[in-house]
C-alpha positions as CSV (number, residue, x, y, z in Angstrom):
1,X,-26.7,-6.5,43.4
2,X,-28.7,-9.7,42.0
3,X,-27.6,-9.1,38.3
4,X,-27.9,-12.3,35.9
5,X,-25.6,-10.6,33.4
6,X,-22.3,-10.0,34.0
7,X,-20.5,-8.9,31.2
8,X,-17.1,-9.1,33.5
9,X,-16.9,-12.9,33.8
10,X,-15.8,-13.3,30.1
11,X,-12.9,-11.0,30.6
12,X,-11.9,-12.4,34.0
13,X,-8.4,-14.2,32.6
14,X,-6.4,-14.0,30.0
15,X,-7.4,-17.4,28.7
16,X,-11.2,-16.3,28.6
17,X,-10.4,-12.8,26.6
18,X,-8.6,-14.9,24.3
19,X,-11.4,-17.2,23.8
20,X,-13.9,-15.2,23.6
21,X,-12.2,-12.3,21.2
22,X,-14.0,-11.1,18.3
23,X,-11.1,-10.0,16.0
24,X,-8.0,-11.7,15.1
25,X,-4.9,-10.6,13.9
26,X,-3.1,-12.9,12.3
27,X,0.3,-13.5,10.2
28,X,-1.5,-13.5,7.1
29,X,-3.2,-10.9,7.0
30,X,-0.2,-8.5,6.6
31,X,1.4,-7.4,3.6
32,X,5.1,-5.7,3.7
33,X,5.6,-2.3,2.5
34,X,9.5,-1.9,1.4
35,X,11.4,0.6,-0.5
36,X,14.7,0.3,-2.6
37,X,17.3,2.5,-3.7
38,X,20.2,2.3,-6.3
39,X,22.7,2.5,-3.7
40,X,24.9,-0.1,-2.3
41,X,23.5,0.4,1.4
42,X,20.8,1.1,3.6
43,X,19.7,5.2,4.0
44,X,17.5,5.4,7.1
45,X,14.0,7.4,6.4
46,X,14.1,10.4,8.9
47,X,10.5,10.8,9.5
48,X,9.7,6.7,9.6
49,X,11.6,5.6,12.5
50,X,13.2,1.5,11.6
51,X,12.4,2.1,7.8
52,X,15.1,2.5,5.2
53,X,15.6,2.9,1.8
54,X,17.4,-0.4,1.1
55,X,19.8,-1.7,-1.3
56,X,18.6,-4.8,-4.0
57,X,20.7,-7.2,-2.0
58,X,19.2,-6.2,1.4
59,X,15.7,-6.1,0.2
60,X,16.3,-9.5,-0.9
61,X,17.8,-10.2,2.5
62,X,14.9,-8.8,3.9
63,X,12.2,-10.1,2.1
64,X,13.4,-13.8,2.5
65,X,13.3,-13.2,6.1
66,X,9.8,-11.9,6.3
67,X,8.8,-14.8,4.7
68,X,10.2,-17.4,7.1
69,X,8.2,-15.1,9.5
70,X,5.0,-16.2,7.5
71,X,4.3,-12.8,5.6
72,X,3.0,-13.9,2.6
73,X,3.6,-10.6,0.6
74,X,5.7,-7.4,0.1
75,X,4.8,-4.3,-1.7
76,X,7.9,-2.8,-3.3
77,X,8.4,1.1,-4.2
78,X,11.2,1.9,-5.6
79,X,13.3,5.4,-5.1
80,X,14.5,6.9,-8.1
81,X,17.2,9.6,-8.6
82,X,16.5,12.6,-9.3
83,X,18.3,12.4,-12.8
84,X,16.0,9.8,-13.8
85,X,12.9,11.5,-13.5
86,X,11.6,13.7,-16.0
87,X,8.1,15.2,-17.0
88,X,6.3,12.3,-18.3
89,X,7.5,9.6,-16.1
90,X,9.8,7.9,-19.0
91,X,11.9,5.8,-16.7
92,X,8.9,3.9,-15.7
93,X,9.1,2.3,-19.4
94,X,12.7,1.7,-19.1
95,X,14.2,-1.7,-19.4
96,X,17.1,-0.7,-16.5
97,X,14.0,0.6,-14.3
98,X,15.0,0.0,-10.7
99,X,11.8,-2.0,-9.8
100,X,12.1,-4.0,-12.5
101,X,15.7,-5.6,-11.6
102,X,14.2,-5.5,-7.5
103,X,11.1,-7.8,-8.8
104,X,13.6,-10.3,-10.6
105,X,16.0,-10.6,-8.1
106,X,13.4,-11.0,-5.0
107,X,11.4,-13.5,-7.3
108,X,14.2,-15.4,-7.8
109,X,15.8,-16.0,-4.1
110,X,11.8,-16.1,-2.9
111,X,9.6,-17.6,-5.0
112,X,6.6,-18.0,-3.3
113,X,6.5,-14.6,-1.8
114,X,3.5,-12.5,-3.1
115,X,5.3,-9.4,-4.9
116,X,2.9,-6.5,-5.1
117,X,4.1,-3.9,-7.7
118,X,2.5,-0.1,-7.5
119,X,1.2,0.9,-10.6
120,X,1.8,4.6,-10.5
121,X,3.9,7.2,-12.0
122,X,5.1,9.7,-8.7
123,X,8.2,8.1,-8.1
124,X,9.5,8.6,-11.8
125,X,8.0,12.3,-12.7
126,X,10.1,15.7,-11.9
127,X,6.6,17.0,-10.9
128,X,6.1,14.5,-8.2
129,X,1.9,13.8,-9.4
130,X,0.9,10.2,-10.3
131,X,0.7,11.0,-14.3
132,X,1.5,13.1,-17.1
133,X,0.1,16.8,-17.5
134,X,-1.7,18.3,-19.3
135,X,-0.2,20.5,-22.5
136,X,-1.1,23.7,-20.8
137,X,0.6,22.1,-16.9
138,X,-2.9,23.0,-15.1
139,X,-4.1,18.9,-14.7
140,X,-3.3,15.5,-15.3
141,X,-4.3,14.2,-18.0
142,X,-6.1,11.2,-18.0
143,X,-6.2,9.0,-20.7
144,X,-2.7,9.4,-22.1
145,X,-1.6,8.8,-18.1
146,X,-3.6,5.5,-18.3
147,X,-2.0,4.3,-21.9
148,X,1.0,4.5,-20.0
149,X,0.0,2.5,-16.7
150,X,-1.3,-0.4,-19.0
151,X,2.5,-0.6,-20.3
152,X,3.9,-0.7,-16.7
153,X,1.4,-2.6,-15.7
154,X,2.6,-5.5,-18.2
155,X,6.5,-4.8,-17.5
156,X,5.9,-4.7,-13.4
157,X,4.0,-8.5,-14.4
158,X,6.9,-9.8,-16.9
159,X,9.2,-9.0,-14.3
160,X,8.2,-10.5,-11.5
161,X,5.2,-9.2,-9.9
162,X,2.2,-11.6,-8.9
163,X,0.0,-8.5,-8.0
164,X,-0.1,-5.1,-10.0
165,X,-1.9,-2.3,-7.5
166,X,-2.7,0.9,-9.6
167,X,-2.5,3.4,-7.0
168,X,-3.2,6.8,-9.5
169,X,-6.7,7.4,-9.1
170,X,-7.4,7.3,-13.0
171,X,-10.7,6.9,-14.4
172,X,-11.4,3.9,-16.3
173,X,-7.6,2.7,-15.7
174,X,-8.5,-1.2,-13.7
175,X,-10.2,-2.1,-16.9
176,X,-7.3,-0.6,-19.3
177,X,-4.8,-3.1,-17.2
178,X,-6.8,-6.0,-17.0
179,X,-7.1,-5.8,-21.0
180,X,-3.1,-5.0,-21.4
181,X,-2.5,-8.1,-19.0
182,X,-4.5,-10.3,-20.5
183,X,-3.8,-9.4,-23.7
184,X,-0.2,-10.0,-23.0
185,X,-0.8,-13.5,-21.7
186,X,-0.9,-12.5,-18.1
187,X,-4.1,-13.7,-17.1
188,X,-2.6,-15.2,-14.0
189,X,-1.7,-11.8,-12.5
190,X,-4.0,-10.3,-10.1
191,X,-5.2,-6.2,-9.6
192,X,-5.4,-4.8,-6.2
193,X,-7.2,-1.6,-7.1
194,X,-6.5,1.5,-5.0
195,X,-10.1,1.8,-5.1
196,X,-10.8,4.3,-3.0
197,X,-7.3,6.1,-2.2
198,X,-8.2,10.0,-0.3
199,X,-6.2,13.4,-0.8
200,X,-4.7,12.8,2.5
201,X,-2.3,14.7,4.7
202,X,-1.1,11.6,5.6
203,X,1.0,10.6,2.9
204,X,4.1,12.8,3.9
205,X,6.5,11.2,5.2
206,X,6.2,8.2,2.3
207,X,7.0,11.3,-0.1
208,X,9.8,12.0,1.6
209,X,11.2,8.3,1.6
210,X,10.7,8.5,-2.4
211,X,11.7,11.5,-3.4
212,X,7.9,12.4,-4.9
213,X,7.1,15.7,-3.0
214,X,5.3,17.9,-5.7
215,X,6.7,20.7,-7.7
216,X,4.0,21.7,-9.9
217,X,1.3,23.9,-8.4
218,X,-1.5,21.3,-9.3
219,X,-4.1,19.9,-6.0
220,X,-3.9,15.8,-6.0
221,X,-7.5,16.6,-4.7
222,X,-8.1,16.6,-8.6
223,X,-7.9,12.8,-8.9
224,X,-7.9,11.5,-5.4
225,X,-10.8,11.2,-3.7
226,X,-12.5,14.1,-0.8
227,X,-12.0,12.8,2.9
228,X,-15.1,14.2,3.3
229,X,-16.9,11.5,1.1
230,X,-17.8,7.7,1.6
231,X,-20.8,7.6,-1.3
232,X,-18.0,8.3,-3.9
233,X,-15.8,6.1,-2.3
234,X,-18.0,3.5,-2.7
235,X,-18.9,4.3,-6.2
236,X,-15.1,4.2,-7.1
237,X,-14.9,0.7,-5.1
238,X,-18.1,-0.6,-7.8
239,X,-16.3,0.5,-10.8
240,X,-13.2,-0.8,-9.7
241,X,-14.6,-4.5,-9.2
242,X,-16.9,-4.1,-12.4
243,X,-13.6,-3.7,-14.7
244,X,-11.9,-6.4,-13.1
245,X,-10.1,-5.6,-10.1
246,X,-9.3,-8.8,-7.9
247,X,-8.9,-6.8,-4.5
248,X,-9.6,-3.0,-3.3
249,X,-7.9,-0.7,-1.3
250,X,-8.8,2.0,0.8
251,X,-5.6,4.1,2.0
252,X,-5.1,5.5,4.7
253,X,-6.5,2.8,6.9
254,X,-6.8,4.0,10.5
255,X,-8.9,8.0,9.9
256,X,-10.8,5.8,7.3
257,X,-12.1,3.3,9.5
258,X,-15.7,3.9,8.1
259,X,-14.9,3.8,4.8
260,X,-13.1,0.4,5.2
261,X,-16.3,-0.9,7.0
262,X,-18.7,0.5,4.7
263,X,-17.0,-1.0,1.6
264,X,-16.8,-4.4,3.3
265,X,-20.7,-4.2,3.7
266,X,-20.6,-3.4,-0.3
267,X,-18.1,-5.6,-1.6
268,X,-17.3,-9.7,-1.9
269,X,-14.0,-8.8,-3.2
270,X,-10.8,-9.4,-0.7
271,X,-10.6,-5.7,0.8
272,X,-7.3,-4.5,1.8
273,X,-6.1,-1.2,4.2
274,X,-3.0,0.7,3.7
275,X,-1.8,2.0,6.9
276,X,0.3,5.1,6.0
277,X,3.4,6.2,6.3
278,X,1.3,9.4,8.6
279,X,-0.3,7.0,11.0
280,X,3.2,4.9,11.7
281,X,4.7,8.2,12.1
282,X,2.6,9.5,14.3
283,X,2.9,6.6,16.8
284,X,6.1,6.8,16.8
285,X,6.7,10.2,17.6
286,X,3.7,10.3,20.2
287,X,5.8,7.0,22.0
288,X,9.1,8.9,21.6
289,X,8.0,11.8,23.5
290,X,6.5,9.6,26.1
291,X,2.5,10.6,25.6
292,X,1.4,6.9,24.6
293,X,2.7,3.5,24.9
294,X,4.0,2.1,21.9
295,X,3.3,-1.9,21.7
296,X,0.0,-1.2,22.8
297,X,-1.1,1.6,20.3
298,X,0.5,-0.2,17.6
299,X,-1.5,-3.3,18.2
300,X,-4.6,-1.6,18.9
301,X,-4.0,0.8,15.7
302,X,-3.5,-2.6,13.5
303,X,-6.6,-4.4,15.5
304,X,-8.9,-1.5,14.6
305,X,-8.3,-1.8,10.8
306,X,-8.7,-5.5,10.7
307,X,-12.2,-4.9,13.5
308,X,-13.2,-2.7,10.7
309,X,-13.3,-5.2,7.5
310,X,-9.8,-5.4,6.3
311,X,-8.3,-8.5,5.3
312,X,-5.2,-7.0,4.7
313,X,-3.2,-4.4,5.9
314,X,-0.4,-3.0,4.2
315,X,1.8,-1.8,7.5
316,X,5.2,-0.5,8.5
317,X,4.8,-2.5,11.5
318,X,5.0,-5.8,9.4
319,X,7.4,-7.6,10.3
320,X,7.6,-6.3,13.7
321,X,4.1,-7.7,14.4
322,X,5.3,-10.8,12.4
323,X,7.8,-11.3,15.3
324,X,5.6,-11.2,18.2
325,X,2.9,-12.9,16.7
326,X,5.1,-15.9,16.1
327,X,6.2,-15.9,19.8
């Protein structure tokens, strides 16, 4: 064959794949999702394989080793007992609150670490949805859910957090916070907006490791967004970044892969991608019964998100990846 082109020669050696590679990966771009309990050890999560509900002491353990592995940041979500919950989330405001004493004691032992703090109320209500209800229990309700966000929001900040990430799906809530942070002198601390967060399937197995399966008979389709639409997606992204937002989300990550690469075309702002508790799952269970190889999906599963726009990528696999890409 006389062919001029061959397409081949660049991906002849190791060396010239590496050099010639489109997409990287690197330590940086990964942020740490951890989750701590009141308890005095570690309770492994049955449906996320190597993730536990940790204790303060090893999530400070933890966290000061993912550093060292260059991880610049770690999103904390804290597991609350059942007794603390109740129907309006009140625990969230509480002085004692769980996250708050996690963000102090991590701050302290790891300073430079980026804490990111969810602002959200699931892990605190009996009902398991991200705000308060409505009088007659057939919604949430909006603004009063957002009043109460704004105070977190401040508390997550006082207490440690360098990041605040309302994850609710609110209207109107991104420019509430950036008023109640500024307005408290935090100016300094930064809003990664769950800009365009989907009803998703794949969010079970994070429910279970925080206790915030839903009781009340309400869809989270009401204030999450349709998987079937990118057009609202990117209209919530545009909001979201015109009331202040410092960096977007869009969660999950891996099914989402055109909305992450359409908001990057629409956006300046630093664009993160949560890769959910579904999609670790899922590789792990697929690996365990043998069907797919599990270093390789993982990579390629972590290399697709980044291929498609993100900068970072909230991940299970975080430290994990930290380890072999400091090898």
């Amino acid at each position: 064959m006389e062919l001029t082109t061959r397409l081949r020669r660049n991906r002849a050696s190791e060396g010239l794949r590496r050099m010639t590679s489109e997409t990287r990966l690197n330590v940086a771009n990964l942020v740490y999702p951890l989750f701590v309990h009141d308890g005095d050890g570690n309770e492994p999560v049955a449906s996320m394989p190597g993730v536990e509900r940790r204790s303060v002491k090893d999530l400070v353990r933890e966290c000061r080793e993912a550093f060292d592995l260059g991880i610049p940041a770690a999103a904390i979500f804290p597991v609350i007992d059942r007794a603390g919950k109740d129907s309006r989330g009140s625990h969230a405001l509480s002085r004692d609150n769980l996250l708050f004493r996690a963000l102090r004691e991590v701050k302290v032992a790891v300073p430079e670490l980026v804490l990111v703090a969810d602002v959200a109320l699931d892990p605190y209500t009996d009902h398991g949805h991200d705000g308060v209800l409505t009088k007659d229990g057939r919604g949430v309700d909006n603004d009063p859910t957002v009043e109460i966000l704004c105070a977190l929001a401040v508390m997550e900040a006082e207490a440690g957090a360098d990041v605040v990430a309302p994850s609710d799906m609110m209207d109107g809530r991104v420019g509430a916070i950036r008023g109640a942070l500024d307005a408290s002198g935090r100016i300094d601390v930064c809003i990664l907006a769950y800009a365009a967060k989907f009803a998703s399937a794949y969010y079970g197995p994070f429910r279970d490791a925080v206790g915030s399966a839903q009781t009340a008979p309400i869809s989270k389709a009401t204030y999450q967004l349709d998987p079937a639409n990118v057009r609202e997606a990117l209209r919530e992204v545009e909001l979201d970044e015109r009331e202040g937002a410092d960096l977007v989300m869009v969660k999950p990550a891996g099914p989402y892969l055109d909305v992450i690469r359409a908001v990057r075309e629409r956006t300046k702002l630093p664009l993160a991608a949560y890769q959910v508790s579904g999609e670790y799952a899922q590789i792990h269970a697929a690996a365990q019964a043998g069907w797919l190889d599990y270093n390789q999906c993982r990579d390629e599963s972590l290399m697709a998100i980044r291929r498609a726009g993100a900068d970072l990528i909230l991940t299970y696999f975080a430290r994990e990846m930290a380890e072999k890409l400091n090898r």
